[in-house]
N, C-alpha and C positions, 0 to 999 in steps of 0.2 A: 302729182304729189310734190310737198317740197318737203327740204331739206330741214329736219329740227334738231338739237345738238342729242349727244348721247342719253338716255336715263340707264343711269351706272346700278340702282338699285332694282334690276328687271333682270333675273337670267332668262337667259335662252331655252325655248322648253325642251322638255326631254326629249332626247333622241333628234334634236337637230344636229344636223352634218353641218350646215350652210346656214350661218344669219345676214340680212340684209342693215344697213342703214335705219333708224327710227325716219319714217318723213309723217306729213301731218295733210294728211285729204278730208274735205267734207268737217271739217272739227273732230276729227277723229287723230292720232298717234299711233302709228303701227308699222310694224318690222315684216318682210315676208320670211318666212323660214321655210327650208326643204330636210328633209332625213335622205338617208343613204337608199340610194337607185337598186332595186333588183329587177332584175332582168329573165323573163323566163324564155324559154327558147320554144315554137312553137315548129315543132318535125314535120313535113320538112321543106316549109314554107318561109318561117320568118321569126322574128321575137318581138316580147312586148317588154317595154321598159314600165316597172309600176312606182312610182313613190310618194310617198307621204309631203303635203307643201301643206301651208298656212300660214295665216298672220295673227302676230301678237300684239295683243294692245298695251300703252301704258297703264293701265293696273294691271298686268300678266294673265289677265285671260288670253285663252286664245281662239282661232277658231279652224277648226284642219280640214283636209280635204285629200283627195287621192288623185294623182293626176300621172295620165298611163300617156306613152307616145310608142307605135310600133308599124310594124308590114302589114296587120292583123286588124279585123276588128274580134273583141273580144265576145263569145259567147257560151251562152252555159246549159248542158246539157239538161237541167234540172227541169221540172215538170208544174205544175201546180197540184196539189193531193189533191187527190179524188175522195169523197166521203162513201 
């Protein structure tokens, strides 16, 4: 990516904690953005950090994504219904 100067009429989307630089890839214009880290504790092996990341483009679309880093791989007890 490179470096493009700021676009001042774009906020930051909601509930970001963290915004990046505007840089400009592929003819594209976008900002990475992350929201605030929760953390759950996984008894009594380890924890998993989960948070909110994505990138904003110059017309303020965005596009998000969840991005987890832990001791743990994540799984879930859930089933598929039976008919």
């Amino acid at each position: 990516m490179t470096a493009t100067p700021t676009i001042p009429d774009v906020l930051p989307p909601a509930g970001a904690t963290e915004v990046h630089d505007w840089r400009t890839e592929d003819g594209k214009t976008a900002r990475r953005f992350w929201g605030s880290p929760i953390v759950f504790e996984i008894a009594p092996v380890g924890s998993v950090v989960v948070q909110v990341a994505g990138a904003q483009f110059a017309d303020a679309t965005a596009e998000w994504w969840i991005e987890t880093q832990g001791s743990e791989r994540l799984t879930s007890p859930c089933r598929a219904p039976t008919r």
